[in-house]
C-alpha positions as CSV (number, residue, x, y, z in Angstrom):
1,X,112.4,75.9,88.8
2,X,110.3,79.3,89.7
3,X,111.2,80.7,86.7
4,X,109.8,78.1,85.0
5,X,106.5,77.7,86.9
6,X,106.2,81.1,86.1
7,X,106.5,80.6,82.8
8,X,103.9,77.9,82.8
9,X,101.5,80.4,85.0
10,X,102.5,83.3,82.5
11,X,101.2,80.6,79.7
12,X,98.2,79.5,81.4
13,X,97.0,83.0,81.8
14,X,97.9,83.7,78.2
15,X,96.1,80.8,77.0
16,X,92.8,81.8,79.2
17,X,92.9,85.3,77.8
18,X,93.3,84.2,74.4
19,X,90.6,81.3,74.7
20,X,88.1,84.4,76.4
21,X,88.9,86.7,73.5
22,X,87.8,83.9,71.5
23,X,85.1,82.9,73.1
24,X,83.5,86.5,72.6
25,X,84.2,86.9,69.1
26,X,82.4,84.3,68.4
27,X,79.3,85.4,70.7
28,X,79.7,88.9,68.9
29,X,79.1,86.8,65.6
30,X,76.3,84.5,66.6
31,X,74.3,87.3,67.8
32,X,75.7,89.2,64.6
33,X,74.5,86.5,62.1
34,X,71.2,86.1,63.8
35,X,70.7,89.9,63.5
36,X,71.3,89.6,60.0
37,X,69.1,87.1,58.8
38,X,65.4,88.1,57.2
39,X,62.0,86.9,58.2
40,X,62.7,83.7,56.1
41,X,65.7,82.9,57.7
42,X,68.0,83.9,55.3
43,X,70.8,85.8,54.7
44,X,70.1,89.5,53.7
45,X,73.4,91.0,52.0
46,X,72.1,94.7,52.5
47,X,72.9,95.8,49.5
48,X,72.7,99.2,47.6
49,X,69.8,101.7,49.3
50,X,68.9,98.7,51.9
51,X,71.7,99.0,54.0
52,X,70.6,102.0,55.7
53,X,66.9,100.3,55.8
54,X,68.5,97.5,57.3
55,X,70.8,99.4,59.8
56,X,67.3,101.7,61.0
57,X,65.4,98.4,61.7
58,X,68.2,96.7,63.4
59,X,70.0,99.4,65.7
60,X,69.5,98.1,69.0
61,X,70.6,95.1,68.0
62,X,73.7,96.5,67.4
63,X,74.0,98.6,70.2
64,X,73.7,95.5,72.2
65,X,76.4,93.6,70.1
66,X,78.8,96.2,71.1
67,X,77.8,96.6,74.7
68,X,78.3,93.3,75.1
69,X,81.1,92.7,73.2
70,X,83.0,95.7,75.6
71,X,81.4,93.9,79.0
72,X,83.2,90.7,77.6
73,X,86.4,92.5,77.2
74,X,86.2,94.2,80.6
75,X,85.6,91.0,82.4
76,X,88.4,89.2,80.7
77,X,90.7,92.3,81.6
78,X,89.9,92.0,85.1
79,X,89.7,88.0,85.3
80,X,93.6,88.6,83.9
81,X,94.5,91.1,86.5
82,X,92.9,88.7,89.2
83,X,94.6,85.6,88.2
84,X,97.8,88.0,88.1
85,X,97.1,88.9,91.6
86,X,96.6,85.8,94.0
87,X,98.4,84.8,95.9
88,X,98.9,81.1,96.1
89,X,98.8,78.8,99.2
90,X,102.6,78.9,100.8
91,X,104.0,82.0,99.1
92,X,104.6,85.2,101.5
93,X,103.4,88.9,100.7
94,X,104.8,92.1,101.6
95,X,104.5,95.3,101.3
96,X,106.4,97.7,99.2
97,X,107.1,101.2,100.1
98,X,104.3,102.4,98.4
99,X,102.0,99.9,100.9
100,X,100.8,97.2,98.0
101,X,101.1,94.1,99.0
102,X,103.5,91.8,96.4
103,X,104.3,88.3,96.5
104,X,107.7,87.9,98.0
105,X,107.9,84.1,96.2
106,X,105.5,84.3,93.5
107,X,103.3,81.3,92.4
108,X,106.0,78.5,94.2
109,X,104.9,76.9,96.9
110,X,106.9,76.7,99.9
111,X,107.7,73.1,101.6
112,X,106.8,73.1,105.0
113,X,109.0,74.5,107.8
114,X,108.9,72.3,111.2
115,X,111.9,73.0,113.8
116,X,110.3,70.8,116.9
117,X,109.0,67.6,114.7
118,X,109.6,65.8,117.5
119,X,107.9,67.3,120.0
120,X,104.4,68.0,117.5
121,X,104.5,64.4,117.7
122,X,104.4,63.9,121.2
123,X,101.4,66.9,121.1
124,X,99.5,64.9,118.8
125,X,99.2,61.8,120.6
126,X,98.7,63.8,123.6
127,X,95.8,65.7,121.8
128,X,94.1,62.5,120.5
129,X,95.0,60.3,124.3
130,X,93.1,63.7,125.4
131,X,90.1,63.8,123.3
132,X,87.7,62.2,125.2
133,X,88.7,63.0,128.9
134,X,87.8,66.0,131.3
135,X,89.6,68.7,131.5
136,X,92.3,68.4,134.0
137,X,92.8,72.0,134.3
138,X,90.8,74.6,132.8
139,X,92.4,78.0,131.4
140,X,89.0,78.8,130.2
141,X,88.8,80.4,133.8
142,X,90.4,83.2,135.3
143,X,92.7,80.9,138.4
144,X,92.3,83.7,140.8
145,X,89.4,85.4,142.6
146,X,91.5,88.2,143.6
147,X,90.7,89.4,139.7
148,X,87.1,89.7,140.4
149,X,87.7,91.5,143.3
150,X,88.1,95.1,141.2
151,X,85.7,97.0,139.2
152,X,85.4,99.5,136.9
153,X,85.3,103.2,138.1
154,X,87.6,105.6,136.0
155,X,84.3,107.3,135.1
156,X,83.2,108.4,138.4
157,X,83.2,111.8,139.6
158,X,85.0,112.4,142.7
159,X,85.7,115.6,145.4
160,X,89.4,115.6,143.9
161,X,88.7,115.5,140.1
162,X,90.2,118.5,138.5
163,X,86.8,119.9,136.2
164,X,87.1,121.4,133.4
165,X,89.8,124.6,133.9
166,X,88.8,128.1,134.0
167,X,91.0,129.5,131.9
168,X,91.9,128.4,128.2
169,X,95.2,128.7,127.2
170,X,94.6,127.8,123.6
171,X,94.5,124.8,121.7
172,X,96.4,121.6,121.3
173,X,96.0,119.6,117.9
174,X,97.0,116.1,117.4
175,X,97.5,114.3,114.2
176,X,98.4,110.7,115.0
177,X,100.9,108.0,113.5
178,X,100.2,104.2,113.4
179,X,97.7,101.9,112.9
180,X,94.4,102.1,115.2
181,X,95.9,101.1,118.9
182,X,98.8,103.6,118.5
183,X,96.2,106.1,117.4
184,X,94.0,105.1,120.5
185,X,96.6,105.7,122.7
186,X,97.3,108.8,121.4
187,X,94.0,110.3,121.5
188,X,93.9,109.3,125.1
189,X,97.0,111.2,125.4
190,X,96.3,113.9,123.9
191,X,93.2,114.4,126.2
192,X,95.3,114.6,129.2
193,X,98.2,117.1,128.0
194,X,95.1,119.0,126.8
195,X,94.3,118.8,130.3
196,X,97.3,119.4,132.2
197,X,98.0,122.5,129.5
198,X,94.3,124.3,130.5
199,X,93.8,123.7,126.4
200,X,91.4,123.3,124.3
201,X,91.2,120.0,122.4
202,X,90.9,119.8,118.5
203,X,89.2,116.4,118.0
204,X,92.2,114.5,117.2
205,X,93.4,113.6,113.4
206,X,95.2,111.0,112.1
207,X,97.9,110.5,109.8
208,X,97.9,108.8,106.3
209,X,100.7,105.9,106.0
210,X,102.1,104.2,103.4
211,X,101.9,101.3,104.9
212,X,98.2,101.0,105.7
213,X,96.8,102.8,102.9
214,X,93.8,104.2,104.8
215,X,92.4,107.7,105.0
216,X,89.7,107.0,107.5
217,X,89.7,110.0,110.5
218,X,88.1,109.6,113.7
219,X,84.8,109.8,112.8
220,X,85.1,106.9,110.7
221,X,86.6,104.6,113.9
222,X,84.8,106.4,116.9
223,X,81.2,107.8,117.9
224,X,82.4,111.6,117.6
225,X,79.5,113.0,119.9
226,X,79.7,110.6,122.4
227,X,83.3,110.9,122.8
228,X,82.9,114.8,123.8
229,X,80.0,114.1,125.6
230,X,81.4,111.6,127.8
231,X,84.7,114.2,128.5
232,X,82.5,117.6,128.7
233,X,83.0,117.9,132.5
234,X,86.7,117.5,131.9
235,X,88.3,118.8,128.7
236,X,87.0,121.1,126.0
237,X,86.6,119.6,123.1
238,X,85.8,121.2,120.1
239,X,85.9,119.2,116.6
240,X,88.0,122.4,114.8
241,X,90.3,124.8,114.9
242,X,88.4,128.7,115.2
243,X,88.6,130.8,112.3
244,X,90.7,133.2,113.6
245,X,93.5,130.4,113.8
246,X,92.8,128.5,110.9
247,X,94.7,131.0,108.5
248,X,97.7,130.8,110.9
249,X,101.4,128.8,109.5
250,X,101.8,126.8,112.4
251,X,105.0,125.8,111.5
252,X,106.5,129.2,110.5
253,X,104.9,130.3,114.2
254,X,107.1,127.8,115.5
255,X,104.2,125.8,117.6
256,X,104.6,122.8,115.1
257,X,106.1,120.2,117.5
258,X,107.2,116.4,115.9
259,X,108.6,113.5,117.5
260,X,112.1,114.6,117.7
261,X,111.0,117.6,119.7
262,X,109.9,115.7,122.8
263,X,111.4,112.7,124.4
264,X,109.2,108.9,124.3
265,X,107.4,108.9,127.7
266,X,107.8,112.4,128.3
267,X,106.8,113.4,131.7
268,X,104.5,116.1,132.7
269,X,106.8,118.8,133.7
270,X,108.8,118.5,130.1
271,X,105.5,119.4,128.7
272,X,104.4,122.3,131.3
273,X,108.8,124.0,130.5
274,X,108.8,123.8,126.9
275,X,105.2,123.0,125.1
276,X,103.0,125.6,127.4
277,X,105.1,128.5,126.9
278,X,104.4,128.4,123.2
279,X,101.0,127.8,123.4
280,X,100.5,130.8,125.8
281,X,102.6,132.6,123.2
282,X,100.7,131.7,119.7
283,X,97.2,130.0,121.1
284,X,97.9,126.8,119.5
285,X,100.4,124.2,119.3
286,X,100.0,121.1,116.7
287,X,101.5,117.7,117.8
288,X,102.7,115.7,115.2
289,X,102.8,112.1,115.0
290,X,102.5,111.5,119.1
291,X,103.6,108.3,119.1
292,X,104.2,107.5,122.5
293,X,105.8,110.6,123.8
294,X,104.0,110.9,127.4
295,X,105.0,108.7,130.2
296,X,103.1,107.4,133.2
297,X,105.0,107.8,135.9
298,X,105.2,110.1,138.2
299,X,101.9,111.5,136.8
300,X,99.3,113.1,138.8
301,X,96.5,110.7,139.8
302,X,93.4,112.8,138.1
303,X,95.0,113.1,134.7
304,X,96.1,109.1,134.8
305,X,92.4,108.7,136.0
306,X,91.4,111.0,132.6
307,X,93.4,108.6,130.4
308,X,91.5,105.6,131.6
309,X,88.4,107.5,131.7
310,X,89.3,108.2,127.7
311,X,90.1,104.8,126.8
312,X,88.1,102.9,128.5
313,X,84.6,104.9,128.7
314,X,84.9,107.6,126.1
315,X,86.2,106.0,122.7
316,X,83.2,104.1,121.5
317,X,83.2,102.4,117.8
318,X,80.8,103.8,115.0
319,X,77.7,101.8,114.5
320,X,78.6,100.4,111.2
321,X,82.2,98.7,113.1
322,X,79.8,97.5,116.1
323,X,77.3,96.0,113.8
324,X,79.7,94.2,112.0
325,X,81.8,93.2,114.8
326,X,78.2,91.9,116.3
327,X,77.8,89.5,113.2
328,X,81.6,88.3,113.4
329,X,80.9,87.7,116.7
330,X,77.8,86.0,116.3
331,X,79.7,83.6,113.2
332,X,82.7,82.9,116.0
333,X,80.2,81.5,118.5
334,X,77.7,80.4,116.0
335,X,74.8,82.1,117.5
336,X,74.9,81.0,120.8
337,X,75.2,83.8,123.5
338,X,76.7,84.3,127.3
339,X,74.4,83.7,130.0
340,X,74.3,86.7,131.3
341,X,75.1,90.3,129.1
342,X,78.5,91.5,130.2
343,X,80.1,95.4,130.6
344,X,82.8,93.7,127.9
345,X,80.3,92.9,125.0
346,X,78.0,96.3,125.4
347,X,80.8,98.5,125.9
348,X,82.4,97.6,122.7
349,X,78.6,96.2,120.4
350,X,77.0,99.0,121.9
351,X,72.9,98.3,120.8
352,X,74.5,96.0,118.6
353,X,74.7,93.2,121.8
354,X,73.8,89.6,121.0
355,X,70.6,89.1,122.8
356,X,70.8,86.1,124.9
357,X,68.8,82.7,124.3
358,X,67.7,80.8,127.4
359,X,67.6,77.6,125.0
360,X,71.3,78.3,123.5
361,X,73.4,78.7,126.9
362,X,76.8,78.7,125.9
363,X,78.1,77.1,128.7
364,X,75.5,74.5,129.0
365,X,76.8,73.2,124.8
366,X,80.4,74.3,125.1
367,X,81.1,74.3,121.3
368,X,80.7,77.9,121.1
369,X,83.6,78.8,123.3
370,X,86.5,80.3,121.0
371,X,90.0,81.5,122.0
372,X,91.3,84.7,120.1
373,X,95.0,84.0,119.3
374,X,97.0,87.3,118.2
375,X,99.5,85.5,116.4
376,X,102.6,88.1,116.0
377,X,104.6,86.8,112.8
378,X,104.6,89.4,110.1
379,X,107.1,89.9,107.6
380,X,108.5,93.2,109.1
381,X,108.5,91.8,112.6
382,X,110.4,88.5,111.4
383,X,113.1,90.3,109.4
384,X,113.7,93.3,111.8
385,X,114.2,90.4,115.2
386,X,117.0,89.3,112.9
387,X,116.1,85.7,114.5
388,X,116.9,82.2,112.6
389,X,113.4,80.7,112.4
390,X,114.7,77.4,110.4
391,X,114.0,78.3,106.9
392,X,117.4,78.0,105.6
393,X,119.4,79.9,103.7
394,X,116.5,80.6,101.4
395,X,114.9,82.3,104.2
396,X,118.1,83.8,105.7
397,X,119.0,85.9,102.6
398,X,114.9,86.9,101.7
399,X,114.8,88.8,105.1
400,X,118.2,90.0,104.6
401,X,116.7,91.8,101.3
402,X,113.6,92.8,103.4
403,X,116.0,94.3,105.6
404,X,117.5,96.5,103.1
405,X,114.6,98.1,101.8
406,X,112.8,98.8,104.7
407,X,114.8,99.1,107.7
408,X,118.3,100.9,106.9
409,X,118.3,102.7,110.1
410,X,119.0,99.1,111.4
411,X,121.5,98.2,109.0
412,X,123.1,100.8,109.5
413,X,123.5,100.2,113.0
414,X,124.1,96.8,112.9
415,X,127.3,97.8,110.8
416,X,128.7,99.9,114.0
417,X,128.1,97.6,116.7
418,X,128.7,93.9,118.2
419,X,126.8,91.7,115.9
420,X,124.6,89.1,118.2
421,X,123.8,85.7,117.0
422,X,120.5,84.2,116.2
423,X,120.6,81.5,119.2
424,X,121.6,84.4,121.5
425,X,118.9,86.5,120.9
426,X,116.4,83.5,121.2
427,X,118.1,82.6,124.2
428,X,117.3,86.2,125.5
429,X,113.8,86.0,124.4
430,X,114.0,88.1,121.5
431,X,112.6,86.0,118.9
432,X,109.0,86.3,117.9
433,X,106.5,83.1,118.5
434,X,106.2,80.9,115.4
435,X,102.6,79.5,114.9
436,X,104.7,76.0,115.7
437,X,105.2,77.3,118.8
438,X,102.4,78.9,119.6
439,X,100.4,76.1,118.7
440,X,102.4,73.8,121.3
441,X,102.2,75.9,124.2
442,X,98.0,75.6,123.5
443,X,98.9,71.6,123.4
444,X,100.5,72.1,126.3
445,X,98.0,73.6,128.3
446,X,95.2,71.4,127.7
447,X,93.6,72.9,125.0
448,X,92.3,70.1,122.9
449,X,92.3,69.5,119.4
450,X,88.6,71.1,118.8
451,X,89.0,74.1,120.2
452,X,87.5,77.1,118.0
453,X,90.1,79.5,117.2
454,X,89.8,83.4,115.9
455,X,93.2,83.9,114.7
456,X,93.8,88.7,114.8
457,X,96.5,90.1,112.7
458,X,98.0,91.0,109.2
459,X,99.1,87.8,107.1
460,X,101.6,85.3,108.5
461,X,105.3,85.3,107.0
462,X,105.7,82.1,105.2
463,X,101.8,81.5,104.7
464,X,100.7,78.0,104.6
465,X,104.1,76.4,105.0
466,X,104.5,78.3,108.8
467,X,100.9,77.4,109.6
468,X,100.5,73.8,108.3
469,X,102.0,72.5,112.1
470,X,99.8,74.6,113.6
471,X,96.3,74.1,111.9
472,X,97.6,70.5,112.0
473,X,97.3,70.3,115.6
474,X,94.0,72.8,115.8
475,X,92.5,72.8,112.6
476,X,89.3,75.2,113.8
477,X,91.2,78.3,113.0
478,X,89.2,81.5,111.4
479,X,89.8,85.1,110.5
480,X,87.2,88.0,109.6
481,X,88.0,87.4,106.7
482,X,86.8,83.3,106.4
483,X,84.1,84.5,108.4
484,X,82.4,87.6,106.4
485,X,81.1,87.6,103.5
486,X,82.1,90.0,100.6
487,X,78.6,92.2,101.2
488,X,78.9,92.4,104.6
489,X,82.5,93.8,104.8
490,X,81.1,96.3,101.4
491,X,80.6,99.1,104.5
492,X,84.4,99.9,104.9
493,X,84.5,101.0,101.5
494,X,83.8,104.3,100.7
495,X,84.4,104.5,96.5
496,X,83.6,103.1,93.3
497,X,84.5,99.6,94.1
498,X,81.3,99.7,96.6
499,X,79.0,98.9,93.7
500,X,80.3,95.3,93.6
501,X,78.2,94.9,97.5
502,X,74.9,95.7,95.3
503,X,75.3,92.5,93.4
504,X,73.5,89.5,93.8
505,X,75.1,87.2,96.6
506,X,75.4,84.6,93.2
507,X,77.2,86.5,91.4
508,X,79.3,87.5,94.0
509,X,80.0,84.1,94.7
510,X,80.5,83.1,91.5
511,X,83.1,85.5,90.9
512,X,84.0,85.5,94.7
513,X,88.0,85.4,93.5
514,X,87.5,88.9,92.6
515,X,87.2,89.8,96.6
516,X,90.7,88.5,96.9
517,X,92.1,91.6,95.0
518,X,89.4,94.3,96.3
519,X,90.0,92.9,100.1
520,X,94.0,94.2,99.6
521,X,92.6,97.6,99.7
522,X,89.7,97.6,102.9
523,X,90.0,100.4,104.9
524,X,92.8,98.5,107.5
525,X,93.0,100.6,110.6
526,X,88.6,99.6,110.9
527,X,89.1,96.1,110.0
528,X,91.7,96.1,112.7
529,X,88.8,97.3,115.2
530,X,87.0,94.3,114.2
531,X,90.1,92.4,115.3
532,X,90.1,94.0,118.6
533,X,86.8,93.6,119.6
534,X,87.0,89.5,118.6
535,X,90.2,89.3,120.6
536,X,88.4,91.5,123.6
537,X,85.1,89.4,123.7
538,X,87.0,86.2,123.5
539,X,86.3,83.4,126.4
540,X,90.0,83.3,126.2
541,X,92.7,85.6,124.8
542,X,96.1,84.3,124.1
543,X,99.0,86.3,122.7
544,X,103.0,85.6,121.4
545,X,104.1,89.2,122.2
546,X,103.3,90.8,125.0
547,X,104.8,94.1,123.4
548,X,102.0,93.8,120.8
549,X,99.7,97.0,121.1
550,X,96.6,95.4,120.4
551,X,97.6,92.6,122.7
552,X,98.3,95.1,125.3
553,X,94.9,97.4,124.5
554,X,93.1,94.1,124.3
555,X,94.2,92.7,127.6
556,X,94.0,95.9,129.4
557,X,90.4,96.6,128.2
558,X,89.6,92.7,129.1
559,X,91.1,93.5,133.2
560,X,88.7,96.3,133.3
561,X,85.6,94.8,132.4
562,X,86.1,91.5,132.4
563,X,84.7,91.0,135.8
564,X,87.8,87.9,136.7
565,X,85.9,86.6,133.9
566,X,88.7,87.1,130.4
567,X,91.7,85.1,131.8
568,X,94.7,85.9,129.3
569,X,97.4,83.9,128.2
570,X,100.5,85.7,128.1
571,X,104.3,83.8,127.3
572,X,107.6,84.6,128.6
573,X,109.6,84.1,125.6
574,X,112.6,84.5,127.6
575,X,111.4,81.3,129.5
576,X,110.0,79.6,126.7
577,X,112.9,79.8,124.4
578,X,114.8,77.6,127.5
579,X,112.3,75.0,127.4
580,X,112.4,74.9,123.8
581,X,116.4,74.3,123.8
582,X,115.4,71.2,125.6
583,X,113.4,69.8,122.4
584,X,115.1,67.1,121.1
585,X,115.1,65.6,125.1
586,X,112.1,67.2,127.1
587,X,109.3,64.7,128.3
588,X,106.0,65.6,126.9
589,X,104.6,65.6,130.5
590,X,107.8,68.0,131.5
591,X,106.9,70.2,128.6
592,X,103.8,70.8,129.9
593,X,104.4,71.3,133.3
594,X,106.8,74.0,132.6
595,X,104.5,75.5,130.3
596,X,101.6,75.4,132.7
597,X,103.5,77.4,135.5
598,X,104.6,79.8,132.7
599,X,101.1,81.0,131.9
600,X,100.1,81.1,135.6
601,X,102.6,83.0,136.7
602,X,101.2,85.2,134.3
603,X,98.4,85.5,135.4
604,X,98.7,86.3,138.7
605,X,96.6,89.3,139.8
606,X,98.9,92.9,140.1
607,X,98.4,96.1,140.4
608,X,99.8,98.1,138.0
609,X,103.9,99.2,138.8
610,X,105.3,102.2,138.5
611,X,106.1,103.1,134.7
612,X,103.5,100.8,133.4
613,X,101.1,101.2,130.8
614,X,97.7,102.2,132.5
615,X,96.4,101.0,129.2
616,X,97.7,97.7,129.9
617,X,97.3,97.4,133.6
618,X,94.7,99.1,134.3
619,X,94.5,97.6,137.9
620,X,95.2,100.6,140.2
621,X,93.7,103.1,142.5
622,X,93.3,105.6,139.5
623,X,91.2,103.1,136.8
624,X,89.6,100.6,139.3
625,X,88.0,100.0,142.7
626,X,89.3,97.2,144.9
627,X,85.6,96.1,147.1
């Protein structure tokens, strides 16, 4: 049956090209013909000494024939290549290990994947029996004052903070792995083992991947100057290496240091015993990839003060992310503002703030409240939890292939130890949220069927057939990319394809299926930033894994300046999975009440335990003050 859709597609494309090729050839001609006629109208054969008479007086013409006979051609070589390209509603894309994205079922259409029928039906009727009341309980509010009790303060100076050190041992370089919250977290990292080292930073670089196909560098992501202003008193920074060590092999010197050289949340003392001595040694040490590999506990106070200085004060987005994020933001709550300007929206917009209309209050027209949902279901997340997500064997055995090619290191595990089953690993929590189940834990706490929704993330595995339950239930869901325009995301390309934003917003339209292709290959890692600050500015933020680390960046940056203002959702899926189980039985008012004490459990206001992120939690004596 696919083979023979694509078959049909392969034909229809065919028959498109050949009708285009067509189509010019006989343009070329008309405008030929009506080149070749004479004053009277007719037909001039050019003969004998004419021709060249004939050619003289009628060059341009020519030249334009052929100019537009090669446009033609291009444009049918790229419609061809489009129509090639897109993806249809309900087939799945991944990436390959180059990083392209490739349909995983091309051009067939996936029938629609429910595994609680039952209880959607019971959240629909409660949705529409719940349309016209008043909100019995509100989780557009933080449900405890405690929250609004602590402040932000990591950037205050204090008796105790360390300064910047005396004497410079050298300097640490960082080139950093991942996407833009691992490379965030890194940076801040970095900063404090600069720190605890007495180094000298080299304003951190990041690594090209595969995966993401994106070569932008800090500059491109974060205001460069501001970041070393903000950190002078503390750190040097300095954006390169000096001459004198530039020429230096830093591997052959031996003060190249990977991943496998230091343990994940290394503590400060494994750094001082085996990175210092080199640096003292050669004057410089390079950290590669950095992915997590410095722990935060025990840690001294100043330096875990330093990281939330860094992340939370220091890294501030370029103008061109903040204006766009502005606009996105602007689209989400269709131009109508907070009452008041908060710490969350001009820490992240900068000068690029919404200013606030006194006739467009928000809260007084409630349609511009939006939730920011970071719904975790990728490809690589869904294949490597090795979960059952009812897709049937269909499904079973395309993951199992996904496997294969991109996670062997797990295969090969999974041949030399216990296998676990798919029922046990939900049972344990393990599984990944589907939108399904996403969307009825929102059912379940009240949100009603209207409720604006920015959706954050890469594409959903399964594509329309995973989302129809949901977008059944809320169908006000939007992306960046449903909300920006081709033009205005044209900044976060930086080669030839940036012509196309010159083009008149008709055209552009008019040929808007082009943007399909050209969007496969935006600059990720800053289109991700536009994610996080939707997710961060969000009246409420709601996420399926709370292992995420843009959910966890996003929620520890809304606890610091959120004021007990930015209440966050956050599922145990250990605890959700059980109530789940109970499907085919569970009362609708049941389901909700177990889902309701769920979330506020939550939610409850912590400080931040020992061996937790300070990114996440940054509610501690070292980040924030308690009045």
């Amino acid at each position: 049956m696919s083979k023979n859709n694509n078959n049909n597609n392969n034909k229809s494309v065919l028959r498109l090209k050949d009708y285009r090729v067509r189509s010019s050839d006989s343009l070329s001609k008309v405008v030929l013909l009506h080149n070749l006629k004479d004053d009277s109208g007719k037909f001039n054969p050019c003969k004998g000494g004419n021709r060249h008479t004939w050619f003289r007086r009628n060059v341009k013409s020519v030249a334009f024939m052929f100019v537009l006979t090669a446009f033609m051609f291009l444009l049918d070589s790229v419609m061809v290549s489009v129509f090639g390209s897109i993806n249809f509603h309900g087939s799945s894309s991944t990436r390959n290990s180059d990083g392209r994205e490739e349909d995983s079922v091309a051009h067939k259409k996936r029938p629609t994947v429910e595994m609680y029928g039952r209880l959607l039906n019971l959240a629909s009727s409660a949705l529409v029996a719940e349309e016209f009341k008043q909100e019995s309980l509100n989780f557009w509010e933080e449900p405890y004052q405690e929250a609004s009790k602590w402040t932000p303060c990591a950037d205050k100076r204090y008796p105790t903070s360390l300064g910047k050190p005396g004497e410079n041992n050298g300097y640490v370089m960082v080139s950093a792995n991942g996407g833009l919250n691992q490379q965030r977290v890194a940076i801040c990292n970095a900063v404090a083992v600069a720190s605890l080292l007495n180094a000298t930073l080299v304003l951190p670089k990041f690594l090209y991947s595969n995966v993401w196909k994106d070569p932008s560098q800090f500059g491109d992501i974060y205001q460069e100057d501001y970041f070393m202003r903000m950190l002078k008193d503390d750190v040097h920074i300095v954006q390169e290496l000096p001459l004198h060590l530039k020429s230096l092999d830093i591997e052959a010197i031996g003060s190249l240091i990977t991943d496998a050289d230091i343990m994940k949340e290394a503590k400060p003392i494994d750094y001082i015993r085996t990175v210092l001595p080199l640096l003292m040694k050669n004057k410089v040490v390079h950290f590669l990839g950095f992915g997590n590999r410095l722990g935060f506990d025990p840690f001294p106070p100043e330096l875990q003060r330093l990281r939330c200085k860094c992340d939370f004060h220091a890294l501030k987005f370029v103008p061109k992310i903040q204006e766009v994020g502005s606009l996105l933001i602007k689209r989400i709550r269709k131009f109508k503002y907070h009452a008041a300007e908060r710490q969350l929206d001009k820490q992240l917009l900068g000068d690029f703030t919404p200013s606030i209309s006194s006739k467009e209050n928000y809260v007084e027209r409630g349609s511009s409240r939006y939730l920011a949902l970071h719904l975790r279901f990728e490809e690589d997340m869904v294949a490597y939890s090795q979960c059952d997500f009812g897709g049937g064997e269909h499904e079973k055995k395309e993951l199992e292939a996904y496997r294969e090619v991109h996670f062997p290191l797990l295969i090969e595990r999974l041949k030399n130890s216990k296998p676990v089953s798919p029922a046990e690993l939900r049972k344990l929590g393990k599984c990944p949220l589907t939108p399904e189940e996403a969307a009825l834990v929102l059912a379940a706490l009240g949100f009603k069927r209207g409720t604006y929704i920015y959706l954050a993330g890469s594409r959903i595995y399964g594509g329309s057939s995973r989302m129809h339950p949901f977008t059944n239930l809320y169908p006000n869901l939007v992306t960046k990319e449903t909300l920006l325009t081709y033009n205005e995301l044209a900044p976060f390309r930086n080669f030839s394809s940036q012509v196309f934003s010159d083009l008149d917003n008709r055209f552009t339209n008019f040929f808007g299926y082009i943007f399909v292709t050209w969007k496969k290959n935006l600059p990720w890692v800053q289109l991700a930033a536009l994610d996080f600050i939707a997710c961060a500015t969000s009246d409420v933020f709601a996420m399926t894994d709370s292992g995420s680390q843009l959910s966890s960046l996003v929620s520890g940056f809304r606890t610091y300046y959120g004021d007990g203002h930015a209440p966050t959702l956050r599922p145990n899926k250990k605890r959700l999975a059980a109530i789940f189980s109970e499907n085919s039985t569970i009362g609708w008012t049941t389901f909700e009440d177990r889902v309701r004490k769920m979330i506020e459990e939550g939610q409850r206001v912590r400080v931040r335990g020992s061996g937790r992120s300070i990114y996440r939690q940054p509610r501690c004596p070292e980040c924030m003050c308690r009045s």
